[in-house]
TORTI-360256 format. One record per residue: residue in one letter; x, z, y of N, C-alpha, C, O, CB in turn. Coordinates in Angstrom, 1 decimal. Each point is the difference from the previous one (the first is absolute). Glycine has a CB too. Example, Ala and Ser with C-alpha at 12.3 -4.5 7.8 and 13.67 -1.06 7.14 Angstrom:
<atoms>
{"a" {13.2 7.8 -5.7} {-0.9 0.0 1.2} {0.9 0.0 1.2} {1.0 0.7 0.0} {-2.9 0.5 -1.2}};
{"s" {1.5 -1.9 2.3} {0.9 0.0 1.1} {-0.8 0.8 1.1} {0.5 0.1 1.1} {0.7 -2.3 -1.7}};
</atoms>
This chain:
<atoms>
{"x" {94.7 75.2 177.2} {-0.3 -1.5 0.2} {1.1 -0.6 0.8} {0.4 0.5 1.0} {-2.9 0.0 -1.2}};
{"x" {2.9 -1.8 -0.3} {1.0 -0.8 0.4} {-0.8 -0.9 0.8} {-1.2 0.0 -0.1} {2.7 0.2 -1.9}};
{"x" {-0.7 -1.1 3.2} {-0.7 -1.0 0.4} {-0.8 -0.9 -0.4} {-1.1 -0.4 0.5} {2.3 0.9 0.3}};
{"x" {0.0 -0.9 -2.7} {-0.7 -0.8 -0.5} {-0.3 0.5 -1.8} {0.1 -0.8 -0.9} {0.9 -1.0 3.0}};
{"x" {-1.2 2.7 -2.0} {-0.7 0.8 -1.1} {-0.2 1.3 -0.1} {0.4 0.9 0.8} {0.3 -2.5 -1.8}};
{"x" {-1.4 1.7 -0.3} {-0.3 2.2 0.1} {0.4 0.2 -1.0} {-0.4 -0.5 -1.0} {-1.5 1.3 2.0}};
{"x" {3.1 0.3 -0.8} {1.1 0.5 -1.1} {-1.2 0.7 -0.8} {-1.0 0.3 0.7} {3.7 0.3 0.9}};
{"x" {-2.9 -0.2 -3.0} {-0.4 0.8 -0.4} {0.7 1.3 -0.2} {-0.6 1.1 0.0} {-0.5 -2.8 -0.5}};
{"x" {2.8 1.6 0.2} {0.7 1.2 -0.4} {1.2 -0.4 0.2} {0.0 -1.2 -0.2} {-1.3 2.0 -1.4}};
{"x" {2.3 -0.4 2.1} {1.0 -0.2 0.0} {1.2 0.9 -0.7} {1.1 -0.2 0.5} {-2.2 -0.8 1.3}};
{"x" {1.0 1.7 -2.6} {0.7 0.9 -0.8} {-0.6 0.0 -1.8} {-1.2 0.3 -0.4} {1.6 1.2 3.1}};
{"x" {0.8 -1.8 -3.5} {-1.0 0.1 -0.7} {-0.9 0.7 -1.0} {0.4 1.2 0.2} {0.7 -2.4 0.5}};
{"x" {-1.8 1.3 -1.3} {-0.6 1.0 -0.8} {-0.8 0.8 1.5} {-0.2 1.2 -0.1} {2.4 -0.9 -2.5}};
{"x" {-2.5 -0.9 3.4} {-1.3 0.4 0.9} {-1.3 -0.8 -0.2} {-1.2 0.3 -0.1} {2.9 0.2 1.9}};
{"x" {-1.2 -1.4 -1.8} {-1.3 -1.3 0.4} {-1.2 0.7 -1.0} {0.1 0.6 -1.1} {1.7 -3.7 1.4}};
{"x" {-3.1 2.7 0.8} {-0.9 0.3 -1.2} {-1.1 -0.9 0.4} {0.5 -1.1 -0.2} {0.0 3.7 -0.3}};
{"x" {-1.8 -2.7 1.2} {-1.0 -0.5 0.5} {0.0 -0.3 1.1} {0.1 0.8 0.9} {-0.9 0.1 -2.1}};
{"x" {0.5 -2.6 1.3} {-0.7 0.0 1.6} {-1.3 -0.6 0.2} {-0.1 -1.1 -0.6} {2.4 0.9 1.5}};
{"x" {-3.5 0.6 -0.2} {-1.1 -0.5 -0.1} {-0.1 -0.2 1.8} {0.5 0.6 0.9} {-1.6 0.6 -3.6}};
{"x" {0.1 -2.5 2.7} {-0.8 -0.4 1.1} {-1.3 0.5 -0.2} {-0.6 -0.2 -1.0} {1.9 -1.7 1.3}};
{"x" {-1.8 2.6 0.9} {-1.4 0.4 0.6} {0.0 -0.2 1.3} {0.9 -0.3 0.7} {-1.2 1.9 -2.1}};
{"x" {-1.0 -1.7 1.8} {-1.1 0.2 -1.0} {0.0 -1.2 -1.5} {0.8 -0.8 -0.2} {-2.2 1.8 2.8}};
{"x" {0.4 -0.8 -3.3} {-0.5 -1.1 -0.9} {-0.3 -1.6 0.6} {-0.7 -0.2 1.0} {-0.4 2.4 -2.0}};
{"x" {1.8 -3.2 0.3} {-0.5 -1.1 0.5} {-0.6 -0.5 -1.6} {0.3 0.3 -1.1} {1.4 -0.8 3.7}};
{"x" {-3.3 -0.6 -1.5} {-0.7 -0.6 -0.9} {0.4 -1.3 -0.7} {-0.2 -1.0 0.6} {-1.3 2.2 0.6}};
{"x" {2.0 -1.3 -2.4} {0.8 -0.7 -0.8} {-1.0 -1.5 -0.7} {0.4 -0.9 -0.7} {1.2 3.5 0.3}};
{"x" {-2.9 -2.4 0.8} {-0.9 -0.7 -0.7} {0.4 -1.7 -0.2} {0.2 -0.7 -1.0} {-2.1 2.7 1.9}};
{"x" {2.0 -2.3 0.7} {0.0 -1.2 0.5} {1.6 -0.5 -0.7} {0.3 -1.3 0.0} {-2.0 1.9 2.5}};
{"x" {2.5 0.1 -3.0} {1.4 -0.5 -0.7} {0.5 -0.4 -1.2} {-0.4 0.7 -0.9} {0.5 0.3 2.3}};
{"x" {0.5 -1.6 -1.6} {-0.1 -0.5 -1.3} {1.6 0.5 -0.7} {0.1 0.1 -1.2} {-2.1 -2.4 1.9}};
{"x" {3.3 2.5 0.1} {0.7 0.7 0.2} {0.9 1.1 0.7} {-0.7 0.3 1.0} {-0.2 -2.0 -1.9}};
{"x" {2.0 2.5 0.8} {0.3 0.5 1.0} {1.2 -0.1 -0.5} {0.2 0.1 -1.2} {-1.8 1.2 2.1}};
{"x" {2.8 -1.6 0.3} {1.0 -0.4 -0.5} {1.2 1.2 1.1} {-0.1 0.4 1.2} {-1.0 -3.5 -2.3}};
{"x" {1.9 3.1 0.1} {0.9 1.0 0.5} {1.7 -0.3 0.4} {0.7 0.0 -1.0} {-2.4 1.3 -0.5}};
{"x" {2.4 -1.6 2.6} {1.3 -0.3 -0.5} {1.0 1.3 0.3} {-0.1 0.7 1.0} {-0.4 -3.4 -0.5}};
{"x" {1.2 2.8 -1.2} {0.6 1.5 -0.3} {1.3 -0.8 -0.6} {0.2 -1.2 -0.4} {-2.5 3.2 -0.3}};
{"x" {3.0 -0.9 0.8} {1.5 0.8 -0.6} {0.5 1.1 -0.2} {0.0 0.9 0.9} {0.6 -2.1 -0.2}};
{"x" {-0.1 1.3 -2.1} {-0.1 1.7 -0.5} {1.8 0.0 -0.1} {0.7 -0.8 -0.5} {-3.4 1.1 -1.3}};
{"x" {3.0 0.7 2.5} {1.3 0.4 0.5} {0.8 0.9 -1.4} {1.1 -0.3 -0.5} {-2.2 0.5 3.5}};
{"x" {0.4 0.7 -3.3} {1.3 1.0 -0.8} {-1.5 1.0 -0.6} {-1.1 0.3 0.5} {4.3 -0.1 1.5}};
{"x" {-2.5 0.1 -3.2} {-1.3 1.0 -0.3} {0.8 1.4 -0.8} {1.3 -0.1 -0.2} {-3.6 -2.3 -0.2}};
{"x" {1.6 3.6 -0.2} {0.8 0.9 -0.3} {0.4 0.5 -1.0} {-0.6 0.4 -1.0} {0.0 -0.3 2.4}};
{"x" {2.1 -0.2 -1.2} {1.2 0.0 -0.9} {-0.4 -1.4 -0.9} {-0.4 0.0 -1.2} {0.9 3.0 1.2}};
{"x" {-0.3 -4.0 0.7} {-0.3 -1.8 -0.3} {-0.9 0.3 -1.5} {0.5 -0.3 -1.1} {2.5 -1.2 2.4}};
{"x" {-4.2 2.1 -1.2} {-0.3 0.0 -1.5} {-1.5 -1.1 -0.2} {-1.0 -0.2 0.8} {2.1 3.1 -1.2}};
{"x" {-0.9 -3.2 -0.6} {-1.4 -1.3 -0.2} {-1.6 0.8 -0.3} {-1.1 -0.3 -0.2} {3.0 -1.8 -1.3}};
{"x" {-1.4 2.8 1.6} {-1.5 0.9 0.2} {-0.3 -0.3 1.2} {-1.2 -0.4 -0.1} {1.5 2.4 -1.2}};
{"x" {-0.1 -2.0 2.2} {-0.7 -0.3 1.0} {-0.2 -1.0 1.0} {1.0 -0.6 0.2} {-0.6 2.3 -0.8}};
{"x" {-1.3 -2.0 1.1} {-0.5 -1.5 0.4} {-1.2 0.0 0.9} {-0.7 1.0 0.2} {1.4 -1.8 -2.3}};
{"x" {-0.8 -0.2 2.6} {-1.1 -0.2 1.3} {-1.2 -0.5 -0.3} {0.1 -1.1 -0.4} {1.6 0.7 1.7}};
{"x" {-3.0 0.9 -1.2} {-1.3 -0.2 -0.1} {-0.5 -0.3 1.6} {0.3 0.6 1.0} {-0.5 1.1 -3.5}};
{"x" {-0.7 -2.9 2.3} {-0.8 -0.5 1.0} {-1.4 -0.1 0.0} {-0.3 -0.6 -1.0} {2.1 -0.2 1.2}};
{"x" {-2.9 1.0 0.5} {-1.3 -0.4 -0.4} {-1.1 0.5 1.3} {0.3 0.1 1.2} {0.4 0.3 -4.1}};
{"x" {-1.9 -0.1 2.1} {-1.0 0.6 0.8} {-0.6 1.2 -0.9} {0.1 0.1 -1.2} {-0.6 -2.3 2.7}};
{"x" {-0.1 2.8 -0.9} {-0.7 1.2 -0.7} {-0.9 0.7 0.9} {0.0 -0.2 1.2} {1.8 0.4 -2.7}};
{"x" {-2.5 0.7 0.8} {-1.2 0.9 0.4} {1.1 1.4 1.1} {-0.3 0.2 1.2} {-1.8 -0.8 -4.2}};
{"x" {2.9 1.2 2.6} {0.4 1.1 0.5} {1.4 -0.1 0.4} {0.8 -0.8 -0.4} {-2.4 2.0 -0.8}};
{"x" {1.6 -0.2 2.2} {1.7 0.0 0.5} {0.7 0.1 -0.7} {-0.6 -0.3 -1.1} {0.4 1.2 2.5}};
{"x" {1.5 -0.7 -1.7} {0.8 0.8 -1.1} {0.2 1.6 0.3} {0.2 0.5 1.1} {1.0 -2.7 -1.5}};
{"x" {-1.1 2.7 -0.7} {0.0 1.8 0.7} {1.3 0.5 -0.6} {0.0 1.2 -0.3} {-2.8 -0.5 0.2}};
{"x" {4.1 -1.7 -0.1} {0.9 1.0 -0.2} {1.1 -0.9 -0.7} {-0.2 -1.2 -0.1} {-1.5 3.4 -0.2}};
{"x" {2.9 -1.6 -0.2} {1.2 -0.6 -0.6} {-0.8 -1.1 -1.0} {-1.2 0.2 -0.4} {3.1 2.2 0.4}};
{"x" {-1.2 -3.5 -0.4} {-0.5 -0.9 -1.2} {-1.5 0.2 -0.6} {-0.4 -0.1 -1.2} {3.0 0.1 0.7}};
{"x" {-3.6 0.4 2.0} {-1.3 -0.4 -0.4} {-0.7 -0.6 1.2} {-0.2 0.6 1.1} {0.0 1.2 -3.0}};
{"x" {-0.3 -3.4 1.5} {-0.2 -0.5 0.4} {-1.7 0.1 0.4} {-0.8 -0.3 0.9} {3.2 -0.6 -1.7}};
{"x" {-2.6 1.5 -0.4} {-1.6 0.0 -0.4} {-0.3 -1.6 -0.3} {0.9 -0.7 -0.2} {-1.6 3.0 2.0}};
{"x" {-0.4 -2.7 -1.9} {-0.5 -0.8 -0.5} {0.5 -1.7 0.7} {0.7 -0.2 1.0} {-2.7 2.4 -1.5}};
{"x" {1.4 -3.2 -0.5} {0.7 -1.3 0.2} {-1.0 -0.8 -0.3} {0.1 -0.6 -1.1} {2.1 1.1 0.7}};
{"x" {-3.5 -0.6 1.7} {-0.8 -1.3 -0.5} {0.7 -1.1 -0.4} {-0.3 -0.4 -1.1} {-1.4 1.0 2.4}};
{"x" {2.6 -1.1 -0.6} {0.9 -1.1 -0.8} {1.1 -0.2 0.9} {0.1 0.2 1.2} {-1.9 -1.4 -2.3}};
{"x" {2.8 0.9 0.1} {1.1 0.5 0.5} {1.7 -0.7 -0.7} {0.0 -0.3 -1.2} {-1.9 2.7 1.6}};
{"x" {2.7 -2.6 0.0} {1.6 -0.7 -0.8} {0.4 1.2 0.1} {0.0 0.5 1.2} {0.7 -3.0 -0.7}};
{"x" {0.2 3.4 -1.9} {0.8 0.9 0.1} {1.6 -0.6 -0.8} {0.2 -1.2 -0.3} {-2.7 3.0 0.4}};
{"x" {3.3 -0.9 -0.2} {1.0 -0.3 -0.5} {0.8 -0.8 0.6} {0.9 -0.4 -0.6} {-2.0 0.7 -0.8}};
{"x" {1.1 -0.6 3.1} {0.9 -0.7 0.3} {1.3 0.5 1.0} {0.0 0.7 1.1} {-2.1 -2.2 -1.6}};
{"x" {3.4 0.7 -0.5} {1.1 0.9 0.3} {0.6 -1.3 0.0} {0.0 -0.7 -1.0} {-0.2 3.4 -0.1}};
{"x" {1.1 -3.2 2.6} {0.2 -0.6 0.2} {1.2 -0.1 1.9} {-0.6 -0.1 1.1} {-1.8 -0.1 -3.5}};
{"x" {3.7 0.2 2.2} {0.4 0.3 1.3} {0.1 -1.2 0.9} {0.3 0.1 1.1} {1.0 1.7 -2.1}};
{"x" {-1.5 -2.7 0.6} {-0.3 -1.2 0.3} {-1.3 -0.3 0.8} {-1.0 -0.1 -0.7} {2.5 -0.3 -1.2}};
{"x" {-1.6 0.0 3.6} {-1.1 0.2 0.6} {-1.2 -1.4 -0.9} {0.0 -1.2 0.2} {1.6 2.4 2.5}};
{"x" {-2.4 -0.7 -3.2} {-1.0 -0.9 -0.5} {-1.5 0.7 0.7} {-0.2 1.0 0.7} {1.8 -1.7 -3.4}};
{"x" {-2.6 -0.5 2.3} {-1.6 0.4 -0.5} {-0.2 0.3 -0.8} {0.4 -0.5 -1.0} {-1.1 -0.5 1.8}};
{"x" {-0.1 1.9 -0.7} {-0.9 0.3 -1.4} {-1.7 -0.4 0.5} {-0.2 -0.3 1.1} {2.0 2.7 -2.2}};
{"x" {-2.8 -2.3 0.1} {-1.2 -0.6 0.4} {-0.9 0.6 -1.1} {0.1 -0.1 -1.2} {0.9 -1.9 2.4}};
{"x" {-1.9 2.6 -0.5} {-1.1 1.2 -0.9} {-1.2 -0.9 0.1} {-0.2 -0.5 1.1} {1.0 3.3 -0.5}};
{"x" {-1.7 -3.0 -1.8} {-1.0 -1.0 -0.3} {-1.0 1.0 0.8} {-0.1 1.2 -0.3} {0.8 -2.6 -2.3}};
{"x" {-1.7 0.6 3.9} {-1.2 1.1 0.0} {-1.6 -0.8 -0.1} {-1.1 0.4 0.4} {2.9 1.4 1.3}};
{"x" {-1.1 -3.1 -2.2} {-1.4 -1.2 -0.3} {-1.3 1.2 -0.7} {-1.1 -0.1 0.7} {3.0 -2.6 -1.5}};
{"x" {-1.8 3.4 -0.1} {-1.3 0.7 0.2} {-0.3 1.9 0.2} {-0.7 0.9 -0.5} {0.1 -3.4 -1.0}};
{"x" {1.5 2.4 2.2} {0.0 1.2 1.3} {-0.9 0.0 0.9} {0.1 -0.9 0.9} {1.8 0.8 -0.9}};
{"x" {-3.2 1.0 0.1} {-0.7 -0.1 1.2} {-0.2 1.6 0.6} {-0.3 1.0 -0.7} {-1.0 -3.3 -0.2}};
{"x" {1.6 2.4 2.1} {-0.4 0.9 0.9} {1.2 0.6 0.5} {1.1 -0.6 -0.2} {-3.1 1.0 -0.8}};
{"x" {2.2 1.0 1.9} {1.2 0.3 0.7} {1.1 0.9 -0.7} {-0.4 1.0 -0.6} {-1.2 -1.3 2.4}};
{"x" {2.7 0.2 -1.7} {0.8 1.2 -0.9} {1.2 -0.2 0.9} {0.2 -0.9 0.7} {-1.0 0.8 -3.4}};
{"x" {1.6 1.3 2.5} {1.8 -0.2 0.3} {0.5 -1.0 -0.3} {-0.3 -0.7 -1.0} {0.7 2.3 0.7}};
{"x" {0.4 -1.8 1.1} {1.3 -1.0 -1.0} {1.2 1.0 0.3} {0.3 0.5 1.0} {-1.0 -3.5 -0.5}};
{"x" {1.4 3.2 -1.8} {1.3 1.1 -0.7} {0.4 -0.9 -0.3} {-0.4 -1.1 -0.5} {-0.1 3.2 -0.4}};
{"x" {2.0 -1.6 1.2} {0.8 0.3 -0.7} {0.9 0.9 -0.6} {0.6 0.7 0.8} {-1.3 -1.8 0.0}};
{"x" {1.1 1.3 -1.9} {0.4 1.0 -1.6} {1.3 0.2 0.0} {0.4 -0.2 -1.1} {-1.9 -0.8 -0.4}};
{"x" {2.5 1.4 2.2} {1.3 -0.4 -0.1} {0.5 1.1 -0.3} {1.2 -0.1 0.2} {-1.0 -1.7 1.2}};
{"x" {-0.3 2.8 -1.7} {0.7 1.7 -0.8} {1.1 -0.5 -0.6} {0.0 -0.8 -1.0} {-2.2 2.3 0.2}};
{"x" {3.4 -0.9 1.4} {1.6 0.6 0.2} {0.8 -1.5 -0.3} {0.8 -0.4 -0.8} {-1.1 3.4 -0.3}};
{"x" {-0.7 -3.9 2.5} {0.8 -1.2 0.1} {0.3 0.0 2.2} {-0.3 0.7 0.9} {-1.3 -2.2 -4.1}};
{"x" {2.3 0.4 3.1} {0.3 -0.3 0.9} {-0.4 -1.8 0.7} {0.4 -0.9 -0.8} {1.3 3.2 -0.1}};
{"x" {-2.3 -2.8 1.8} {-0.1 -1.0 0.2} {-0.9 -0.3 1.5} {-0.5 0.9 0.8} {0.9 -1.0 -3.5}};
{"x" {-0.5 -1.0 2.8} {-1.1 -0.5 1.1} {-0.6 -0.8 -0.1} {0.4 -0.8 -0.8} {0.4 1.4 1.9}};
{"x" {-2.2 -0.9 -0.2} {-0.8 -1.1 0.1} {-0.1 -0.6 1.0} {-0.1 0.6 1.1} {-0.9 0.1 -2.4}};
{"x" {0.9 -2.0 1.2} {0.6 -1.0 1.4} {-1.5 -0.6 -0.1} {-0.4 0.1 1.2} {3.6 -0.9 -1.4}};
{"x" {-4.0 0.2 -0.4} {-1.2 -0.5 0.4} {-1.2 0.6 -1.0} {0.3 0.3 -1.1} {1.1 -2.5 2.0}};
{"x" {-2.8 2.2 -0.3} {-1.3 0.1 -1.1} {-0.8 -0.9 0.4} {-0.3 0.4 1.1} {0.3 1.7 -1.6}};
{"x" {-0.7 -3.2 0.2} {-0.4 -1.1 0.1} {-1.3 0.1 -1.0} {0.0 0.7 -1.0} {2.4 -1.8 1.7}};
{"x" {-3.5 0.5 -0.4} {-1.4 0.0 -0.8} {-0.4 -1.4 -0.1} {0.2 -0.7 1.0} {-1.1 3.1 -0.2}};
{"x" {0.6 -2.8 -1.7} {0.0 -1.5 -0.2} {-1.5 -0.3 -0.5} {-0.2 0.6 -1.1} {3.0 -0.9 0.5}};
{"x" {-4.2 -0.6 1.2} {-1.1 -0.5 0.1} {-0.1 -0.6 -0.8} {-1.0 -0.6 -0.2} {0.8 0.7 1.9}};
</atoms>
């Protein structure tokens, strides 16, 4: 962790999962917004890409995220942007993941929007 973000990987063809725990309750939100930048991924191939969301379980390993009550995947992008996962009818507590297997990047803000 940077002052002003959390590296997920810095080498590439490492990056895999990062989750927040405990569980937060998502009910009251109508979005969750993410601002990120994806650095280098491995051996620059389009297979691979960044998934964001909430879900029931941790992740347990390389490129498994396990489950995605709802979720934006596919985003591959070196350019610091937002992304924004719909959770208007999301109710109760889960992770929030991130999916990033044999990429490189970081996240500078997570924001939940009423």
């Amino acid at each position: 962790i940077t002052a002003d973000a959390i590296t997920w990987a810095t080498t590439d063809g490492v990056g895999n999962q990062v989750w927040f725990s405990p569980k937060m309750d998502v009910t009251k939100y109508i979005a969750m917004h993410i601002e990120l930048q994806c650095g280098t991924r491995n051996g620059n191939s389009a297979n691979y890409s960044v998934g964001i969301g909430v879900g029931n379980y941790e992740p347990t390993g390389a490129a498994q995220p396990n489950d995605w009550v709802s979720s934006t995947t596919g985003i591959w992008d070196t350019s610091r942007k937002t992304h924004t996962v719909n959770l208007e009818s999301v109710t109760g507590a889960y992770f929030i993941k991130l999916a990033a297997y044999a990429t490189t990047g970081q996240i500078f803000n997570i924001w939940f929007e009423e």
